[in-house]
NUKEFI-237576 format. One record per residue (C-alpha): residue in one letter; x, y, z. Coordinates in Angstrom, 3 decimals. Layout:
BEGIN
 residu        X        Y        Z
      a        X        Y        Z
...
//
This chain:
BEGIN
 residu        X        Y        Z
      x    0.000    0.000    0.000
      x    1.191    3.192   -0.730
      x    1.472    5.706    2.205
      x    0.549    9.101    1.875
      x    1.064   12.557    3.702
      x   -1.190   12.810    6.631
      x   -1.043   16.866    7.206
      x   -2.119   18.786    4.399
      x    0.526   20.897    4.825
      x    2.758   18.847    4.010
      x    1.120   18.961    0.508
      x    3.380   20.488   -2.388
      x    1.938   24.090   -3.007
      x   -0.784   24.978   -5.778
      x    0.686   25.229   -9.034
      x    0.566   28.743  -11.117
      x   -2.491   29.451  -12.773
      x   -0.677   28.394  -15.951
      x    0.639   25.549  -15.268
      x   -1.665   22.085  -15.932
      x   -2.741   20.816  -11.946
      x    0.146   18.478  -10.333
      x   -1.186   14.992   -9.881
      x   -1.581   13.908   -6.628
      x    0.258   10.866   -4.739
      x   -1.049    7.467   -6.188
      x   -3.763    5.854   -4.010
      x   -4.023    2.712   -2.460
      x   -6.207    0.730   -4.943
      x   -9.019    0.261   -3.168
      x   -8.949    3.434   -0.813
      x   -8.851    7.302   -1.118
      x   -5.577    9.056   -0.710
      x   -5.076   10.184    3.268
      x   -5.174   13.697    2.300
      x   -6.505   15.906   -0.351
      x   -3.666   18.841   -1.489
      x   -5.481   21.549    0.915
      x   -6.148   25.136   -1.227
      x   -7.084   27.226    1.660
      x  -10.235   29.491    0.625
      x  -11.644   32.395    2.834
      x  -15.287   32.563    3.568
      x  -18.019   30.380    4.983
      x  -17.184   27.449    3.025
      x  -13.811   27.920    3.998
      x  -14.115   27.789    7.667
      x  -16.474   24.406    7.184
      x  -13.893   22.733    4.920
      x  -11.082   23.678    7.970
      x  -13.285   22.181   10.354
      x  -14.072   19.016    8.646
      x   -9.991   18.711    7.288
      x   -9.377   18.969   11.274
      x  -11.452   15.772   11.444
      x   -8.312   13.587   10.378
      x   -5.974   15.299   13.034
      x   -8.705   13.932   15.771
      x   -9.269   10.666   14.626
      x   -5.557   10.669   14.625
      x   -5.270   10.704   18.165
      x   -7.208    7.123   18.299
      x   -6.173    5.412   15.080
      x   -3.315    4.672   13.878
      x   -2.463    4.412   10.158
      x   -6.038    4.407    8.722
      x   -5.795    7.656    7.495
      x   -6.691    6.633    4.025
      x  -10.095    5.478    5.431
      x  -11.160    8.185    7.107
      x  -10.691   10.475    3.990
      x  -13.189    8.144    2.506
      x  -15.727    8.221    5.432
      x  -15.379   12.120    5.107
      x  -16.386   12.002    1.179
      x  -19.204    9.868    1.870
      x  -20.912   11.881    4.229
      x  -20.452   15.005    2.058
      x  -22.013   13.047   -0.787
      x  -24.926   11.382    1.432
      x  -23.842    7.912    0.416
      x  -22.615    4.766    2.724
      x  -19.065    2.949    2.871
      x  -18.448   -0.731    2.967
      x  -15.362   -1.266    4.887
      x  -13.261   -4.559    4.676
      x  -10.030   -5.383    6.667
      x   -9.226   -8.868    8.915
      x  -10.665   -8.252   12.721
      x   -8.411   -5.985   14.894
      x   -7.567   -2.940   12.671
      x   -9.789   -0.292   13.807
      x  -12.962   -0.351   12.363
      x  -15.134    0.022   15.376
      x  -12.774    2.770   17.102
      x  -12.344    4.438   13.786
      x  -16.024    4.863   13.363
      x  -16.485    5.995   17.214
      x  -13.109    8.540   16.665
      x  -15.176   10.034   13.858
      x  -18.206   10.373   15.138
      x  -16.992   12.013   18.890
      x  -14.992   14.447   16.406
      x  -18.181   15.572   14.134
      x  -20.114   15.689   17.428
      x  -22.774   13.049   15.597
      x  -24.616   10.214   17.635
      x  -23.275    6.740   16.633
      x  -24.388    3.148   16.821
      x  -22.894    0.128   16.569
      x  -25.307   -2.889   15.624
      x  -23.573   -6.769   15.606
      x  -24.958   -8.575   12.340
      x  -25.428  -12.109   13.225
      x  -27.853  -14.727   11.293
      x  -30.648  -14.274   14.260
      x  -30.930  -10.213   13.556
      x  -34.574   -9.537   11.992
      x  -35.306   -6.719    9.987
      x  -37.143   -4.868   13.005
      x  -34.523   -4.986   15.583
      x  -32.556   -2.759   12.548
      x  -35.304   -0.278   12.019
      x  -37.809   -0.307   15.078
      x  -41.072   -2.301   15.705
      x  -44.379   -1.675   17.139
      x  -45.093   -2.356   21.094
      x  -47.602   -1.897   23.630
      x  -46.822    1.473   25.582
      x  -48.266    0.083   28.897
      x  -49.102    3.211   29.717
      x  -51.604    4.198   27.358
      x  -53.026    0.870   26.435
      x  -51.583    1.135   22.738
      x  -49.062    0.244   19.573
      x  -46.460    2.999   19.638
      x  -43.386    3.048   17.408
      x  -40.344    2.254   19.049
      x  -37.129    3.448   17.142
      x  -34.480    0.902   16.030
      x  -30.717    1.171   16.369
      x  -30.626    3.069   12.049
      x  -31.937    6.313   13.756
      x  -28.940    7.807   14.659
      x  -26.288   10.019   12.318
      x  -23.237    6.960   11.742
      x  -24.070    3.613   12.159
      x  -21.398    1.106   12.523
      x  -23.202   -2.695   10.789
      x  -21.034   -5.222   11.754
      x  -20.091   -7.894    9.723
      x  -23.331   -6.652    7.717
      x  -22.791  -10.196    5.678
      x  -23.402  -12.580    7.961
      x  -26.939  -11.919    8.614
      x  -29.838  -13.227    5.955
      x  -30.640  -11.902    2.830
      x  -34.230   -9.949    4.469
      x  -32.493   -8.219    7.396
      x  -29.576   -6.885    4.684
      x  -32.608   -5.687    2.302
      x  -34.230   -3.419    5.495
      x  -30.428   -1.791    6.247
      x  -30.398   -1.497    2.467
      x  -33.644    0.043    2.056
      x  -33.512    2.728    4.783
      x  -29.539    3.568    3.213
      x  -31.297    4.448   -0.073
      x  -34.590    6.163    0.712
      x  -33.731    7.734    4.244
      x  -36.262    6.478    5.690
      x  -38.043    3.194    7.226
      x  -41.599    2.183    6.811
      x  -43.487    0.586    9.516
      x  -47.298   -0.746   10.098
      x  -48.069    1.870    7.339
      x  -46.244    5.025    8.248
      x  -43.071    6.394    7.543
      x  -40.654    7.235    9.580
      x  -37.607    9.877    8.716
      x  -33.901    9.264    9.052
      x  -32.188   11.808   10.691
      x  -29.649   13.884    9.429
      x  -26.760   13.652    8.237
      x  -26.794    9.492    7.982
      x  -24.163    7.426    6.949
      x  -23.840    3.830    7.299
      x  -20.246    1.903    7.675
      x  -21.106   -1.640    6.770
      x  -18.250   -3.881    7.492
      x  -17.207   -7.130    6.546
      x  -14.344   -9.692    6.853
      x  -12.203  -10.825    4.226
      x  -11.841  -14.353    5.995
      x  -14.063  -16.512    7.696
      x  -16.689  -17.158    5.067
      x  -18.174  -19.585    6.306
      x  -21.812  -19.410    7.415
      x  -22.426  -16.015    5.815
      x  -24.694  -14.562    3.557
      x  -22.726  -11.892    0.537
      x  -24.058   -9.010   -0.497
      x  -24.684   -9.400   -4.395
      x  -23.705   -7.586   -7.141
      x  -27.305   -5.238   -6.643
      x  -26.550   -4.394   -2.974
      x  -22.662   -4.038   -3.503
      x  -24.008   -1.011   -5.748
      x  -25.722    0.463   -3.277
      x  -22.609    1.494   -1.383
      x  -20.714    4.744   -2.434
      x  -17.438    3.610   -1.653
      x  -15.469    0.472   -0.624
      x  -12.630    1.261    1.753
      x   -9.860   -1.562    2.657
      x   -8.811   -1.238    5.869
      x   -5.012   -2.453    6.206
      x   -2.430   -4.181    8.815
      x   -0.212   -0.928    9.468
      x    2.761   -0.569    8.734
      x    5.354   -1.883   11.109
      x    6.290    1.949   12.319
      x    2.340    2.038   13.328
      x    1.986   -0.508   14.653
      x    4.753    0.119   17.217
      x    2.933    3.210   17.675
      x   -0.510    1.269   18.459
      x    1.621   -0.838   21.086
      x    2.950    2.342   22.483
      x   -0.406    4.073   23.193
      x   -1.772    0.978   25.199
      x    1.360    0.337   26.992
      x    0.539    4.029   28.295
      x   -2.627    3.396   29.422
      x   -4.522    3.754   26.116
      x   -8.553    2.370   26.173
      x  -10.117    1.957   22.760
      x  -13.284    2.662   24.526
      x  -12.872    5.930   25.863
      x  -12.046    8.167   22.974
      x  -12.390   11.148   24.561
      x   -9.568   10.047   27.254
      x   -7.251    9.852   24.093
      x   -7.754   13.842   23.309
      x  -10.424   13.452   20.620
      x  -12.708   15.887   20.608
      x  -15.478   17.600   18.539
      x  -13.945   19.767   15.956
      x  -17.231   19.951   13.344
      x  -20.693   19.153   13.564
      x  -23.710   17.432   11.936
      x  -24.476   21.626   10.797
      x  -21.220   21.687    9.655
      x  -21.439   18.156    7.143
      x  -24.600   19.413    6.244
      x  -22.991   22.798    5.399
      x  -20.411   20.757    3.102
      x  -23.256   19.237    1.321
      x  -24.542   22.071   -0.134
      x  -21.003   23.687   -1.118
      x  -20.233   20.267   -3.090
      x  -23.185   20.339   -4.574
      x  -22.086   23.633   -6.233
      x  -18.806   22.199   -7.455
      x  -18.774   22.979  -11.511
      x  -17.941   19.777  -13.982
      x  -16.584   20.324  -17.112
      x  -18.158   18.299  -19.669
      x  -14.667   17.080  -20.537
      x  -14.253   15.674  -17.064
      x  -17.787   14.112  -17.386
      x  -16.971   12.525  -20.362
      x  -13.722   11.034  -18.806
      x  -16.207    9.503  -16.302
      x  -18.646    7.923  -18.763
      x  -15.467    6.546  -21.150
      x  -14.024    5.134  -17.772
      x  -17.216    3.360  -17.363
      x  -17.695    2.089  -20.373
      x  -14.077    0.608  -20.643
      x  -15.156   -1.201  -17.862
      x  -18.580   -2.669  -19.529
      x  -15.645   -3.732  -22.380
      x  -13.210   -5.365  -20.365
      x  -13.021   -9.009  -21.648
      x  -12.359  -10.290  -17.994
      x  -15.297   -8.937  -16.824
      x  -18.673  -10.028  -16.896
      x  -20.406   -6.496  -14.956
      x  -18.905   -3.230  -15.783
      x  -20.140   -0.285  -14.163
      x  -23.881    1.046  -14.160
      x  -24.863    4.445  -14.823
      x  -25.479    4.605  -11.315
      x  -21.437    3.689  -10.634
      x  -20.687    6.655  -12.820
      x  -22.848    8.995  -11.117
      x  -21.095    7.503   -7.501
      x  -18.048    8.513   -8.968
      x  -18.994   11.942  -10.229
      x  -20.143   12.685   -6.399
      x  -17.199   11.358   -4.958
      x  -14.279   13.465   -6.855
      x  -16.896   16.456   -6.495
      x  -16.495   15.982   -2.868
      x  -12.470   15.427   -3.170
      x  -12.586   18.862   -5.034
      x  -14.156   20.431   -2.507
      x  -12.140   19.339    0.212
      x   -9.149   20.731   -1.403
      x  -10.539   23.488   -1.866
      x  -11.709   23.823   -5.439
      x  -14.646   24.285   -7.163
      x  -14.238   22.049   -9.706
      x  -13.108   18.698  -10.905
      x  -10.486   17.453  -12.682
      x   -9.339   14.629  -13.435
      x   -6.811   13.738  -10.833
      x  -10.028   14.239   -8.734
      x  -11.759   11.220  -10.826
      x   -8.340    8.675  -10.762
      x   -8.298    9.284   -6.714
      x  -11.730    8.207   -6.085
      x  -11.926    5.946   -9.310
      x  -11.088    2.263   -7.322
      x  -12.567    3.317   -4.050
      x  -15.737    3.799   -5.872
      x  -16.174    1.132   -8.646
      x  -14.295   -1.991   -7.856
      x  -17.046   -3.252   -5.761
      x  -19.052   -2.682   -8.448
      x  -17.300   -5.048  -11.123
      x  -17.976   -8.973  -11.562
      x  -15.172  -10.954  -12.819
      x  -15.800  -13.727  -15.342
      x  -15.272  -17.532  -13.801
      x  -12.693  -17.817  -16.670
      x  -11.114  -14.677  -15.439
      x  -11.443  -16.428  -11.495
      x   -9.898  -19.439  -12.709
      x   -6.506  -17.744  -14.053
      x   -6.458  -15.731  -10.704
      x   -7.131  -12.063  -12.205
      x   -7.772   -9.521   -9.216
      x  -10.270   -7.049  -10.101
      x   -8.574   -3.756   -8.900
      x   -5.901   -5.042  -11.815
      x   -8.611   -5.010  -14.377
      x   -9.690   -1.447  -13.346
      x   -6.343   -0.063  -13.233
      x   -6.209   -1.513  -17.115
      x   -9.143   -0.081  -17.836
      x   -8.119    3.391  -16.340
      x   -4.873    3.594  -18.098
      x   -6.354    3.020  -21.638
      x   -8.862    5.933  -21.259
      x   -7.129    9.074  -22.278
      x   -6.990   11.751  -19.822
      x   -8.379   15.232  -20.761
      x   -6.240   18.050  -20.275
//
């Protein structure tokens, strides 16, 4: 995996208005870089982008070396959409997720996926208030701003469909009434790379679902001596605030982000590059699903975001190749052929980047 800078000063400066844009460091394939190249702006949107940029220094404090991860937690909650986070047990997904959300100052929820879970213990079910004699709605564990599901494979096909549901419409239905997510809401899903047994995978329709796939990695050796460190000085993964994280944004403040990516101008060049990536994708002889329209659009979203968190307002292209594998390799299906010869599918994306020409 290739490391990146974690302060954004650190980042080489802006280059003159004349010059084409420097390409950033190379990302790991299947995560955001750690750090967009900061362009300080003045202004409102200036003071939220600090604020949310001051997010990875926190989360710092708890986690070591998933830098890379947290950039892509950030992008997803400026976009609305929902991460599905992979890594081996032990690397920091559940502190990572608590880090962020006691540095945003957002409620959090952690939810254990196991093949018991029904669909109502995810979204709420009606009881009998003893009090008054009659069915009241009682929330379930998705109302709240980050939600942390678990090892969100190994529970059955119906309970994954509710979590699923309420991700896309922001919402949950129940006895006939609807019932409003609140807001910001993001969901982490996680899942092992081992231990298959006895679980239930998300297919190819679901996968799509998620904005971004973010591979959570053993640290480096230097890290992980650093991990060590902390807990031989008294370090407890379950009081972040003991550690020195504390709220430097807010919901208001994600929210507030929202809006300004939403303003973030697209050339149609750069939303060509998009559609041509996608397409050499649906072309790809080792592959048997290419991206959907709906992959291109994730994509689109996501380097708007990565623009506006280095403070642009617009995209180019270095924006789309730094979010390209984070967003679509989830997406792609390999052919058995392609299974059988051993082919890894962040190689056949990386192909399928390089023989798209790059605008300039």
């Amino acid at each position: 995996m290739t490391e990146h800078p974690l302060d954004p000063a650190s980042a080489p400066p802006p280059p003159p208005p004349s010059a084409p844009p420097a390409a950033p460091p190379s990302a790991p394939p299947s995560a955001p870089p750690a750090s967009p190249p900061l362009q300080k702006r003045s202004g409102p949107d200036g003071e939220v982008r600090e604020r949310l940029t001051a997010v990875r220094h926190e989360v710092a404090k708890a986690v070591v070396g998933q830098d890379a991860a947290v950039s892509g937690l950030l992008v997803a909650m400026l976009c609305g959409g929902h991460v599905l986070m992979e890594g081996v047990p032990g690397t920091a997904k559940t502190l990572l997720v608590r880090s962020l959300a006691a540095s945003l100052s957002v409620e959090t929820r952690r939810v254990q996926f196991t093949p018991d879970l029904m669909p109502g213990d995810i979204t709420g079910s009606m009881v009998i208030d003893s009090h008054a004699g009659e069915l009241s709605f009682r929330e379930g564990p998705v109302f709240t701003n980050l939600l942390l599901a678990d090892e969100v494979n190994r529970t059955p096909p119906k309970t994954q469909s509710a979590l699923l549901e309420a991700m896309e419409e922001g919402q949950v239905s129940v006895d006939g009434t609807t019932h409003r997510l609140p807001s910001p809401f993001v969901v982490a899903a996680t899942q092992n790379p081992v231990e298959h047994e006895g679980t239930y995978p998300l297919p190819e329709a679901q996968l799509d679902r998620f904005l971004l796939k973010v591979v959570l990695p053993i640290p480096v050796r230097d890290a992980e001596i650093e991990v060590l460190t902390r807990h031989a000085a008294g370090f407890d993964p379950r009081d972040v605030r003991a550690a020195g994280v504390s709220a430097v944004a807010s919901g208001a403040d994600v929210e507030a982000g929202q809006r300004a990516v939403r303003s973030v101008q697209v050339s149609p060049e750069v939303a060509a590059y998009i559609v041509d990536i996608a397409r050499a994708t649906r072309e790809s002889p080792s592959l048997s699903l290419g991206v959907s329209p709906r992959g291109s659009t994730a994509l689109l979203r996501a380097a708007r975001a990565w623009a506006w968190l280095s403070g642009r307002d617009f995209v180019t292209p270095d924006d789309v190749k730094s979010l390209a594998h984070a967003t679509l390799v989830h997406r792609l299906g390999l052919r058995p052929e392609a299974e059988l010869e051993g082919v890894d599918v962040a190689q056949v994306l990386a192909s399928a980047l390089g023989s798209v020409p790059v605008p300039r």
